[in-house]
N, C-alpha and C positions, 0 to 999 in steps of 0.2 A: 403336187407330188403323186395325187392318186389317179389322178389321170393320167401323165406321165406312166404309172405303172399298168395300166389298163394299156396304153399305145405299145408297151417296149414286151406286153403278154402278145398281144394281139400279131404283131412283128414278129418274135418270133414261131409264134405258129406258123406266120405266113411263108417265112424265110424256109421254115423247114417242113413246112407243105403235107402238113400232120391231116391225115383224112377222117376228122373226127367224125363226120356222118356215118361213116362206114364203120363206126364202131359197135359192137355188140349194147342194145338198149330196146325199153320199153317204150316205144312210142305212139300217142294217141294225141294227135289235133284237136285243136280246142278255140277259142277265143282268148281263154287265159289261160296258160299253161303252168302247172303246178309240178314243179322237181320232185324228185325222191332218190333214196338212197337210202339201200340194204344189201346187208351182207348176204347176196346168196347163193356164195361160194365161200368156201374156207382160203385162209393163208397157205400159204405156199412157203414151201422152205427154202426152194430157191427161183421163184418167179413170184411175183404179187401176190396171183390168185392159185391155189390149189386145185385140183381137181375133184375134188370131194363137195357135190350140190350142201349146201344149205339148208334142212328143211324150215328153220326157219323164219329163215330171211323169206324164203321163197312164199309161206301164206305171207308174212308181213306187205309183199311186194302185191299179191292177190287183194288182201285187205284192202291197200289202198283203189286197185280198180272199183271190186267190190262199190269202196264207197262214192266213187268218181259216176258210175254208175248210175248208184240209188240218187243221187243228188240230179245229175243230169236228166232223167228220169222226172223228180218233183218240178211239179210246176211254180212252190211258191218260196222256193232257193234259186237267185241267179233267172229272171224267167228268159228266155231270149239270148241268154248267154250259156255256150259250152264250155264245159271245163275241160283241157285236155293234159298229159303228163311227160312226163321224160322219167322214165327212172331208168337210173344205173347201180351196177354190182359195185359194192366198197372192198369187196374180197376180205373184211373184216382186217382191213389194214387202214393205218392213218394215213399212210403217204400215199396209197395209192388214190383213197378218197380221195384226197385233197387234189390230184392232178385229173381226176373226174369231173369233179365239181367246177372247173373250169369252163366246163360247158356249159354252165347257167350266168357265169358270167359275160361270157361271148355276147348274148343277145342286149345287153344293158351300154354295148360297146356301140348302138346302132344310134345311140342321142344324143353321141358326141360330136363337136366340132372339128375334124379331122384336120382341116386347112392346113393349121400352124404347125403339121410336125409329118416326119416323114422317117421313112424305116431306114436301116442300118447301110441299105444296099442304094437308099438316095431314093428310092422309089415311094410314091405316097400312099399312105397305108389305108385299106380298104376293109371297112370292119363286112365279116362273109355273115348273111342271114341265117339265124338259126330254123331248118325246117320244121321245127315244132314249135316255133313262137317265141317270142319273149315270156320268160320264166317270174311270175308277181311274187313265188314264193316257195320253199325246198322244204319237205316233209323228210326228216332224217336226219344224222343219221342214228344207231342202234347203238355203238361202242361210243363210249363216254370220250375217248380218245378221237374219233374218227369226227365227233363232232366238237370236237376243239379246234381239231383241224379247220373243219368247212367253216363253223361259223364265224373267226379270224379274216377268212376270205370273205363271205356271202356278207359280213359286216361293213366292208368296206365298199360296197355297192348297194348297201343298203338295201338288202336282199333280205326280209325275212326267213327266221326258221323255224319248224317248231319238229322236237324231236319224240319220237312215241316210247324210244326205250332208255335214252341217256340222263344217268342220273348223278354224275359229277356236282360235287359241291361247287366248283369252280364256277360252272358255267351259272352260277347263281349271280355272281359279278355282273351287273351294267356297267360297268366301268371299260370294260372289256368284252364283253358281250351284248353288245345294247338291242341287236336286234332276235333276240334266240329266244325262244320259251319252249318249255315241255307240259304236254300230258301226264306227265309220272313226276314223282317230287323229289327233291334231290338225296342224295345217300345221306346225309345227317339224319334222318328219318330211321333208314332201313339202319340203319348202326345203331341206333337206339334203340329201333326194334330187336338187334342182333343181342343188346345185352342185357337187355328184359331176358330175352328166352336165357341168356347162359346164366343169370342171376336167377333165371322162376326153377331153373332144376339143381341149384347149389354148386353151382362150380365154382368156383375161384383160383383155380389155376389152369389155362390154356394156352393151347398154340395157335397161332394164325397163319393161313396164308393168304398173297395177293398176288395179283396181277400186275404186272408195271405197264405204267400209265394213268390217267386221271383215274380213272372207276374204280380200278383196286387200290390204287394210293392215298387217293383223297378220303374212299372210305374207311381203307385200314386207321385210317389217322383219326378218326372222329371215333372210331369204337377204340380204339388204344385210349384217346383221351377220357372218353365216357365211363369206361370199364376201367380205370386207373381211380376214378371221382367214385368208383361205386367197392372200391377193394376187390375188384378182380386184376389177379397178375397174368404175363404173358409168358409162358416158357420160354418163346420163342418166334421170332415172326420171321419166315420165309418169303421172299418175293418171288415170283414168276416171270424171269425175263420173256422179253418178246420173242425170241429167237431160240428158246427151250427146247434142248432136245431129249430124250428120252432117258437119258444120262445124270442130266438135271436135276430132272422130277426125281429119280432114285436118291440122290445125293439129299433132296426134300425129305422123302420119308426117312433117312438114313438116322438124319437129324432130328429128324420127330422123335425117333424113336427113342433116342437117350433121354428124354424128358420123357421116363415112364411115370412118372406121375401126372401127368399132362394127358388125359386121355380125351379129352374134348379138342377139335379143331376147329375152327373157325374160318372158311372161304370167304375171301370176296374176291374172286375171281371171274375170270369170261368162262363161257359154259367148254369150251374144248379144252384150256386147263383145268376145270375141274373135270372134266373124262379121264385126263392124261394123269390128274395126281390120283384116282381112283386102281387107274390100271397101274401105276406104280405098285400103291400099297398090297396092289393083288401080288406083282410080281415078288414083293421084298415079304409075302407071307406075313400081313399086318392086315388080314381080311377083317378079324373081330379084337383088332388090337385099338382101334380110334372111333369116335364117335363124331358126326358132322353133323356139324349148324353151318347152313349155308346160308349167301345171299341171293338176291333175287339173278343172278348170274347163272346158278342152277337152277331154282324154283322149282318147275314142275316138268321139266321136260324127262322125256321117256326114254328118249335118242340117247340123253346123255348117260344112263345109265345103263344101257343094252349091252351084256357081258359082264358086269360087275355090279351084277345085284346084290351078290352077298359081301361086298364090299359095303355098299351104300345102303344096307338095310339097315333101321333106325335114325337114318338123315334127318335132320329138322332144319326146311329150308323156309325162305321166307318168299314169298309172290307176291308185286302186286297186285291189291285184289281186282277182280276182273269179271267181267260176266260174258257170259258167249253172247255173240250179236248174232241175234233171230234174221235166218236168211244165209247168213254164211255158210254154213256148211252143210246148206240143199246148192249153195251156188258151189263151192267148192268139188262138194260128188257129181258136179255136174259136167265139171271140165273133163275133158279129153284131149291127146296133144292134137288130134283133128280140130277139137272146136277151140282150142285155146290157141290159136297162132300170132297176138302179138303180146305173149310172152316167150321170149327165144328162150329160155332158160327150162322152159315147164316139162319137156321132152326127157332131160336128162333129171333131174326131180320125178320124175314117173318111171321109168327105169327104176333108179336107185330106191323105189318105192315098195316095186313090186320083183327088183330082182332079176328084170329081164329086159329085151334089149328089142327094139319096135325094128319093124321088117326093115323100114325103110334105112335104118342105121347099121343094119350086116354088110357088112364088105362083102365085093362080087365076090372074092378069090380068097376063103380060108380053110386052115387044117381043121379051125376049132369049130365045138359045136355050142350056138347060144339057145339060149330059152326065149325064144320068141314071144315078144307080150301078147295077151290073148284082146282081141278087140272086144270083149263081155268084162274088160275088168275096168272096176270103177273105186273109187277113195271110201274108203268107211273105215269105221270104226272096227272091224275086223282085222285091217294089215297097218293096224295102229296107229291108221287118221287119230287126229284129236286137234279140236282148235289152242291154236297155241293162245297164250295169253297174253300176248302184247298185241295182240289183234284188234281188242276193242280202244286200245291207244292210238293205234293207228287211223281206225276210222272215226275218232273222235278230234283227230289232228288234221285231218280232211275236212273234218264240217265245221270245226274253226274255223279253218280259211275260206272254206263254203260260206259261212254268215257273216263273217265280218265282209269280206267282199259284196255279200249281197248289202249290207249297210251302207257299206261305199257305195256303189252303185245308186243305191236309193238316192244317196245326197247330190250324187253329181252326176247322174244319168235319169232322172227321173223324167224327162224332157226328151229323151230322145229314143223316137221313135222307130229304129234301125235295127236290124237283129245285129248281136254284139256290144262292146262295150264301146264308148262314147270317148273321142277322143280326151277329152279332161280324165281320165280315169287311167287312160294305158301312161299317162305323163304325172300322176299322181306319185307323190315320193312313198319310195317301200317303207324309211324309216317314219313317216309322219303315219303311214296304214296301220304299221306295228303296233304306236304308241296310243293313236285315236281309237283303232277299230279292234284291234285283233288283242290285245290287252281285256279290253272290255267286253270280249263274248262272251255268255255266259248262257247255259243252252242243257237241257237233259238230253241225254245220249241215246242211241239205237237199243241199248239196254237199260236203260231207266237211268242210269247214273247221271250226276250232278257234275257239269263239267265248267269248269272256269279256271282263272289264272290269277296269280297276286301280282304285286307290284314287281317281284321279280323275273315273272314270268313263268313262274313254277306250279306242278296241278297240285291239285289235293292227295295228300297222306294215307294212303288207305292199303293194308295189307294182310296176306292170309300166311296162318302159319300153317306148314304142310309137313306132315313123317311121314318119311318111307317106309311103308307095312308091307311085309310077308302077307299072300291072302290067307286066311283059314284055312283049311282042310285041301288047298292049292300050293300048287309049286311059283304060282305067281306074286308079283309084287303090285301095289298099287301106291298111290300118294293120297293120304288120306288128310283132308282139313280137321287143326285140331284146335285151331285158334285164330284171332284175330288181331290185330294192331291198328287200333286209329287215335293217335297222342296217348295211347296208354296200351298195356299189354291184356290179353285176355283171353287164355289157354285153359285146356282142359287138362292136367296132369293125367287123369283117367286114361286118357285115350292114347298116351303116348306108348310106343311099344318098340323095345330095341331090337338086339340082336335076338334071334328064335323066337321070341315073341316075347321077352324078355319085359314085364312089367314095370321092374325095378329099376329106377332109374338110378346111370351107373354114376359112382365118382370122379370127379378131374379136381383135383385137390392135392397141392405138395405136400402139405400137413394135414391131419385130420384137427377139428375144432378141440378146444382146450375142454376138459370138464371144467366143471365150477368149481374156483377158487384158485383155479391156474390162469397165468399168464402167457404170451407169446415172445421169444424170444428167439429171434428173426436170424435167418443162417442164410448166407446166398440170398436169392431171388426174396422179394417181402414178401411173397405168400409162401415161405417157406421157414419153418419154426419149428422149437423143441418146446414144450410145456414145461413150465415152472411155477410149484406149489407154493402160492402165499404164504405168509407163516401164519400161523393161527389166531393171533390176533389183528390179522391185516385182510383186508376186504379189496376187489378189483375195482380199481379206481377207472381204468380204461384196458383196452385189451392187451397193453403192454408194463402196464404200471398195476403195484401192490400198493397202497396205502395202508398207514397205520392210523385204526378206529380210534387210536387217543387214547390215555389212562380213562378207564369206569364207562369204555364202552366195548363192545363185541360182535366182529360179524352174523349176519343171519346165515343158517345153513347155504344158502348158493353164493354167500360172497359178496353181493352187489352192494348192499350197505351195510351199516351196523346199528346196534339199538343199547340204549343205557342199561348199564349191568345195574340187579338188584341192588340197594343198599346191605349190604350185610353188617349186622350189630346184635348183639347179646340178644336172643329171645327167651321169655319168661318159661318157655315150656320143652325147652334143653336141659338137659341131664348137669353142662357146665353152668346151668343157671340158679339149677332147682337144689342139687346138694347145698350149695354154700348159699344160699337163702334158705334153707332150711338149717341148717346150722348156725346160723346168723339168730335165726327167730326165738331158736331154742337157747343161746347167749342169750338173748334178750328179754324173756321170760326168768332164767336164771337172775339176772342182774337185777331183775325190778322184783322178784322174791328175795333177793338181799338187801335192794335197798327199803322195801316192806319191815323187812325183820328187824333189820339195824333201826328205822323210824319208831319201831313199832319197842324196843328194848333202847331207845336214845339213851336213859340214865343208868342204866346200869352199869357197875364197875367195867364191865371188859367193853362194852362200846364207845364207855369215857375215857377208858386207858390206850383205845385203838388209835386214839385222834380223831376224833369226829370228824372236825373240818375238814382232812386230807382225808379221811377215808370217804367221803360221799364224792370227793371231786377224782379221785378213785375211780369211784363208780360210774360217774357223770361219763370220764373220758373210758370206759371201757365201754360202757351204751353207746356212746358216740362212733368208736372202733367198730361195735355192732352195726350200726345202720351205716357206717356206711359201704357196707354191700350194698345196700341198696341202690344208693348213688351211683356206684360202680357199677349193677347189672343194666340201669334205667337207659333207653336210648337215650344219647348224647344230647345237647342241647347247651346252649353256653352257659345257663340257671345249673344244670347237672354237673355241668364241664367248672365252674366256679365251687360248687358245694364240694365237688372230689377233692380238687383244691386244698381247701381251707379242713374239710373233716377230716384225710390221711393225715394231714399234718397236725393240724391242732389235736387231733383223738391222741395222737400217739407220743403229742408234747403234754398234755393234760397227765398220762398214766407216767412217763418217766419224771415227769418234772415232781408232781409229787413224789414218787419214789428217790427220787434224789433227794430231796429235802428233808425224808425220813430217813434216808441212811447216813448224809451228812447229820444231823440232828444227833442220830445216835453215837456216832464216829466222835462227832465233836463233846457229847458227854462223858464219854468216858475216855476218851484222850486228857479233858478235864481234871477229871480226878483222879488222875496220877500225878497229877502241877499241883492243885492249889483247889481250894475247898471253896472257891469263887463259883459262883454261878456262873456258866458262857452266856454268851449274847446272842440274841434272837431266837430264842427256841420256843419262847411264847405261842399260842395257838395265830394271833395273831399276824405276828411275824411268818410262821410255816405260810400260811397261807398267803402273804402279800411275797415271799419269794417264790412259792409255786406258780402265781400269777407272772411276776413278773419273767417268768423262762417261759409260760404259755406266751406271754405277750413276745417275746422274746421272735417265736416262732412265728406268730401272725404278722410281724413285720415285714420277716424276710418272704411269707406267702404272698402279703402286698407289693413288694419289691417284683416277684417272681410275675406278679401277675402286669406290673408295667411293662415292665421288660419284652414279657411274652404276652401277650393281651388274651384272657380268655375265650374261646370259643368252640369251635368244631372244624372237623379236617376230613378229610379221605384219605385213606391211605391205600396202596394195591403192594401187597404183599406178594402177587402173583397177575399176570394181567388179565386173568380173569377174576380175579377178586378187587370190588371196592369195598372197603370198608371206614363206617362212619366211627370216627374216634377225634375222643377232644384233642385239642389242640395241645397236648403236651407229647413232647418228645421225649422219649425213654431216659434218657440220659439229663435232660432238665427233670425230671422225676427225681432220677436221684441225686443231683446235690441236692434237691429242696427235703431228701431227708438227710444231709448230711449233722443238720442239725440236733435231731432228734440221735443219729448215731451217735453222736458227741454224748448226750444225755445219757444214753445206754449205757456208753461204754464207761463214763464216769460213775455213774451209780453203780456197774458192775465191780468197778476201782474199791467202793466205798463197801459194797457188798462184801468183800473180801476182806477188806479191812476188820469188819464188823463181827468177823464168825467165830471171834473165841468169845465175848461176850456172856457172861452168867445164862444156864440154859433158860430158864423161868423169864430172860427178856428176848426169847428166839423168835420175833416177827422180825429181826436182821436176818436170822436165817433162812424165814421163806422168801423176803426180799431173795435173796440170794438165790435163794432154787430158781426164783422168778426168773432174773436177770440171767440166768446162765442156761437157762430153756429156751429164752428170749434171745439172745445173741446164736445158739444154734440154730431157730428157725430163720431168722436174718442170714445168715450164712448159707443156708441151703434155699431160703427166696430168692437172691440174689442171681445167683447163675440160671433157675429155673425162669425167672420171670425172664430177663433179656436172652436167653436161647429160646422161647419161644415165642419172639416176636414176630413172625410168621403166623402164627396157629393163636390170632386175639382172644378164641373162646379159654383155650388153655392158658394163655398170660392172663386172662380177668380171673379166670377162675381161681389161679392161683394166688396173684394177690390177695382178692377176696377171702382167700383160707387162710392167708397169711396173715391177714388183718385181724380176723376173729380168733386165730390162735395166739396171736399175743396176746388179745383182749380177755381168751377162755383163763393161759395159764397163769394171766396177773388174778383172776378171780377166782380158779381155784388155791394156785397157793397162799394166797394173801385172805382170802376170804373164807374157807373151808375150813379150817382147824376156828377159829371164830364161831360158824355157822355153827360145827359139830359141839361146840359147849353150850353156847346158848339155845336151840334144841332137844340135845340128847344129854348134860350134863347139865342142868341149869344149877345143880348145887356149885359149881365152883365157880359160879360168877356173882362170887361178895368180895366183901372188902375183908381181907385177911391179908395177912404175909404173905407176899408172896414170891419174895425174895430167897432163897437159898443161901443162905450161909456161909456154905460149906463152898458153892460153885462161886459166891461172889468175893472169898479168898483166895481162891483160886487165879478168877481175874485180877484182884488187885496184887496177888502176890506176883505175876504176872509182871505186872507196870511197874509195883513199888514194892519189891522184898524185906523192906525195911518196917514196914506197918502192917496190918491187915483190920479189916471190918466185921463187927457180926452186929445182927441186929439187936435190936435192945427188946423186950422184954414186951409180950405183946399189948399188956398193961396200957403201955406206952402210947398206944396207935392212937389216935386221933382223929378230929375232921376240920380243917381249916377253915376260917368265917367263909372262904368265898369260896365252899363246898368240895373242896380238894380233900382226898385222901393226906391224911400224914404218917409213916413209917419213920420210925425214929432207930436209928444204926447206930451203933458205939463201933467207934476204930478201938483194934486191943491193941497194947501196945507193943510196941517191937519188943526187939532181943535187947536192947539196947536197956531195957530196964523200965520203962515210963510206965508207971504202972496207973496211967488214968487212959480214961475211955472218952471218946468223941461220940457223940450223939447227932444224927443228923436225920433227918425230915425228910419223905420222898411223897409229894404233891404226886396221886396216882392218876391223877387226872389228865393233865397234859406236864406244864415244863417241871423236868426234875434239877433240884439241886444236885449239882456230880459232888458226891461225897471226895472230900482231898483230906491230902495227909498235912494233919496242923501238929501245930507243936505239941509235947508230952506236958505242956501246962497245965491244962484246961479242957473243958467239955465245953464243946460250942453244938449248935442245934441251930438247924436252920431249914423251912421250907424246900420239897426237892419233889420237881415235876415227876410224871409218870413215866419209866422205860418201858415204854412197848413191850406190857406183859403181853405174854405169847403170841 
């Protein structure tokens, strides 16, 4: 097949009798003859080549003599063998290359067997000698494109290539390129390079353009991918057709320009569309509106900026790194088109150099007048020589082939004695050269550099990053190196300097970054967002998400995470702590000087007649109601959380429960006697006490129940989300049924209390009961709402209850214990045993109950002291209206149970033991 296409190439050249010799090229005789191909002329808009020289192309095309040269020159590269070339102009076009490049395969047509096949016209086909030799191997070409092209062709002859400027990802493929390698590395590099630099000055939103074809395609596509993996978005990506005309390029910046937040662009274009989108942006007045990160397509050239400095001032472009080759450009200032004549090309490059037009080239016959080049002018650095920087690629892509060749030769020519190469050598296959020799050269360069290939045939990575500076105190521009790129990035931000000189490096950014504690919240393009404030308990989980820190915890001031909120719980040295502990202490002082006093006066008539028994358990549960503030201020703990418990409840079943069984007690005496002169049942000291007990007990059950049910412990509670607070394990509302109990108690003794208040005045500890119970059901009623309205504010709901506890405790111990307190201190005379019944008030009562009789006491005479230490008051009933005219004597035990005096028959005088009414 491929020799077939080699005969039917070869045919029709012949048929149509194409005069390739006579084509415009560089030709130098050799033994080996080495290709090349550079651009050096421009495109043309409607013929291949333009008229516009190339200065590039043209040293690249130098470089290679240059090194053809120095090589030929050494004695210990090649000894005995000349190197010679063919180069041709690619006119920076792929097709026209490719039909160029034809002429390196012509010579490869000379080893074939021709016999078997014959051309279209019947005649047998004659492969014509190439005058410069058969070609071992093609140096070129420069566009990434151009050398897609050749090396497709030069592959299937097994032609190697090695190119000095193309950096297509593509041509990375053995699969498809098997015989092609470069001196420069391929664009996945220089793209990573490109978004280092747009990542090291904070952009995150840009535009791009490219070139169509491999070099701008392949590249734009590995910086999209890269710069997509790093969070930089693209406004916009523009392509560069090949056939762009002026129109175009406007239509480009037109585009750019609606993406004003997009102020970074990003090239990776050929160096004449980046001229052309420069002079765009001149035309559409966007001189200081864009800011350029180029690729090495621009680099460092001077040409391409001439006219549109202040367009491209603050450029940051990337080059690879290079060093000038010592020689070059004493050899370069040395040519003249007199002493350079086999380069045809070099003539029109010196004109367009210097602006003028050599004698030899004025027409006999014109109106015009040219500026004749002066024979004293020479290249320098004055009319803007500068060695371009793919120069040292180029002559490093020469002595490649220079040393691997010299290696071959060694192997298979070492024997032969002939100047020239040895016939085993010219019949040597190009792909077994490629893969044995020219793979594994590995050699330091004309400039010290480190030159070799990898397995894909690709050079080393190595690149300079360059800004375009305004000079100082000059109207000129220069390209100053500001950094470096070899697998990692390494810039000076210092040195960078934009538009005027502008330090500041500018934004390209859709949105500006979020402050701390906001989110992004993505509109259009992804790097394009409105900021959205966390809520305040919510920390930035990631740059689009708020998380919440959870109950009892709280972000740190920037948001990123959150840290455990204090414990908050009652402290001892709070104003809600220190009142009602202080008030609590001062209760408890009071109480234990009462129960002191009462221990200290046990036998006397008014401590015997109080009830001892109930009055100390009295006192027991109002100590109790005391301390437990305590419990209640104390950080929580399930031991604290259990004693709140069982003290609220049991304190305030100990004070009612007694109190109940004094006011029932009394309720039931004299309801008594108004029926019947019987004693009631259970009023004994005994009995009091073993029903007071059993209504405490009563209460400690349902506390046990409450505590299975809800098992003791400790809780958090957050009130607010910036508040935890530590609290036992009881819920407000299980609180209060667990005193529903104790309200029963109340409210029944308040029943009884009322019952009890007409009673003879001489027995009115029913009536401080009474004041008790109805002090005590109003702070109840005003705790209630206060405690659960501020469950929000715990110091206020402890403190409250806390008051609430000790005020029940305070006003069962002033009114039950204070008129007490004040006789047995300040009145010790009326604490005997005397009458102390009233007469007159306890006819009163009974007349009251039973109008029919009435009682007076009998005669003090009378009074007595029962064996088992009781007071006895002995009462006569008088007799009614009715006529009886005898009198009832009866007994009142002032000690504890009284006999209820009842109305008996007008028979008789009965007398009988009768416990004590709760004198005063």
């Amino acid at each position: 097949m491929i020799t077939g296409l080699l005969v039917y190439f070869v045919c029709v050249a012949a048929s149509k009798s194409i005069q390739i010799d006579q084509q415009v090229a560089v030709s130098v005789s050799g033994d080996i003859i080495l290709g090349g191909l550079f651009p050096v002329h421009t495109k043309g808009d409607k013929t291949p080549c333009g008229p516009q020289i190339y200065h590039r192309g043209v040293q690249r095309l130098e470089a290679m003599m240059f090194a053809i040269d120095s090589i030929n020159r050494d004695p210990n590269i090649l000894p005995n063998v000349t190197l010679g070339v063919h180069i041709l102009d690619t006119c920076s076009r792929d097709t026209y290359a490719l039909n160029q490049s034809l002429q390196f395969v012509k010579a490869s047509l000379n080893s074939i067997d021709t016999s078997s096949f014959e051309c279209a016209d019947h005649s047998v086909p004659v492969p014509r000698n190439n005058y410069s030799g058969p070609v071992f191997g093609v140096v070129g070409g420069s566009y990434s494109s151009v050398s897609l092209q050749v090396a497709n062709l030069l592959g299937l002859f097994h032609i190697p290539q090695i190119s000095p400027a193309s950096t297509a990802k593509a041509l990375s493929d053995k699969t498809r390129f098997k015989y092609f390698a470069r001196t420069v590395p391929p664009d996945t590099f220089q793209s990573s390079a490109l978004v280092d630099i747009v990542k090291s000055v904070n952009w995150s939103y840009v535009s791009t353009i490219y070139s169509e074809g491999s070099y701008g395609e392949y590249g734009i596509e590995v910086f999209h991918r890269e710069a997509q993996e790093r969070n930089v978005c693209i406004a916009t990506a523009e392509k560069v057709p090949s056939a762009a005309d002026d129109k175009e390029f406007d239509n480009i910046i037109h585009k750019l320009k609606k993406k004003i937040n997009a102020k970074g662009v990003v090239l990776f274009t050929r160096a004449e569309d980046a001229r052309r989108i420069l002079q765009a942006a001149k035309r559409g007045n966007a001189s200081q509106t864009f800011y350029w990160v180029a690729s090495d397509g621009w680099g460092k050239q001077q040409k391409l900026v001439e006219g549109v400095e202040d367009v491209a001032e603050g450029a940051i472009t990337v080059e690879l790194q290079s060093n000038s080759i010592p020689g070059f450009d004493k050899y370069m200032m040395s040519l003249t088109p007199e002493k350079n004549s086999r380069n045809p090309w070099f003539e029109q490059y010196w004109e367009d150099t210097f602006g003028c037009v050599l004698e030899k080239n004025i027409p006999l016959e014109t109106n015009h007048t040219f500026n004749v080049c002066s024979a004293d002018l020479r290249l320098s650095q004055s009319v803007g020589y500068e060695q371009e920087s793919k120069v040292q690629f180029v002559v490093d892509a020469v002595y490649a082939f220079a040393l691997a060749l010299h290696n071959l030769y060694e192997d298979l020519c070492k024997d032969y004695n002939q100047t020239g190469v040895c016939p085993a050598m010219t019949q040597y296959d190009g792909g077994d050269f490629y893969k044995k020799y020219l793979l594994n050269v590995s050699f330091t360069d004309l400039a010290g550099s480190p030159v070799k290939f990898d397995t894909c045939g690709d050079g080393l990575a190595r690149y300079d990053i360059l800004n375009y500076q305004r000079l100082l105190n000059a109207s000129g521009y220069h390209y100053r190196k500001v950094g470096k790129w070899f697998n990692y990035l390494q810039l000076d931000p210092n040195h960078l300097v934009f538009e005027n000189n502008a330090t500041t490096v500018p934004t390209s950014a859709c949105s500006l970054p979020c402050e701390p504690g906001m989110i992004k919240k993505q509109q259009g393009d992804t790097c394009c967002w409105i900021c959205d404030k966390c809520e305040e308990y919510e920390f930035v989980y990631d740059e689009f998400t708020c998380k919440d820190c959870g109950p009892g915890y709280w972000p740190y001031i920037d948001k990123l995470s959150c840290y455990a909120l204090e414990l908050q719980y009652m402290r001892w040295n709070t104003p809600y702590a220190f009142v009602p502990a202080a008030f609590s202490c001062l209760g408890i002082l009071v109480t234990f000087a009462v129960i002191i006093l009462f221990v200290k006066h046990n036998d006397t008539p008014l401590v015997r007649a109080s009830g001892r028994e109930l009055s100390y358990m009295l006192l027991f549960g109002i100590l109790l109601c005391y301390l437990n503030t305590f419990a209640l201020l104390a950080k929580p703990t399930t031991e604290i959380c259990i004693t709140q418990r069982f003290g609220i409840g049991v304190g305030f079943s100990i004070i009612y429960g007694a109190l109940l069984t004094k006011t029932n007690r009394i309720s039931r005496i004299f309801d008594s006697a108004s029926k019947s002169a019987q004693r009631p049942s259970y009023i004994s000291p005994k009995s009091q006490v073993i029903i007071t007990c059993s209504l405490i007990a009563v209460q400690i059950i349902l506390t046990l129940v409450w505590m299975i049910v809800e098992p003791p412990g400790t809780r958090f509670h957050y009130p607010t989300r910036n508040q935890v607070i530590l609290k036992c394990k009881i819920q407000d509302m299980s609180f209060l049924f667990s005193q529903l109990y104790n309200m029963v108690l109340i409210t029944t003794c308040t029943v009884y209390a009322v019952k009890t208040r007409k009673i003879p005045e001489n027995f009115n500890e029913s009536k401080f009961i009474g004041f008790t119970m109805y002090t005590t059901c109003i702070i109840w009623l005003a705790f209630i709402p206060i405690y659960f309205g501020t469950g929000n504010a715990y110091e206020t709901q402890l403190t409250t209850l806390c008051v609430a506890t000790s005020m029940n405790a305070t006003v069962a111990l002033v009114c039950l214990y204070s008129p007490k307190v004040y006789i047995i201190v300040l009145h010790p005379d009326k604490n005997v045993r005397k009458l102390t019944m009233n007469s007159a008030a306890y006819k009163k009562y009974n007349s009251s109950s039973a109008p029919t009789s009435t009682y007076a006491p009998a005669p003090s005479s009378t009074q007595k002291v029962s064996s088992d230490g009781t007071e006895t008051i002995l009462m006569q009933r008088v007799g009614s209206s009715g006529g009886c005219g005898t009198t009832t004597t009866t007994t009142a035990n002032t000690n504890n149970a009284p006999n209820t005096p009842s109305k008996s028959s007008c028979t008789g005088v009965n007398a009988e033991p009768m416990d004590n009414i709760a004198l005063l």
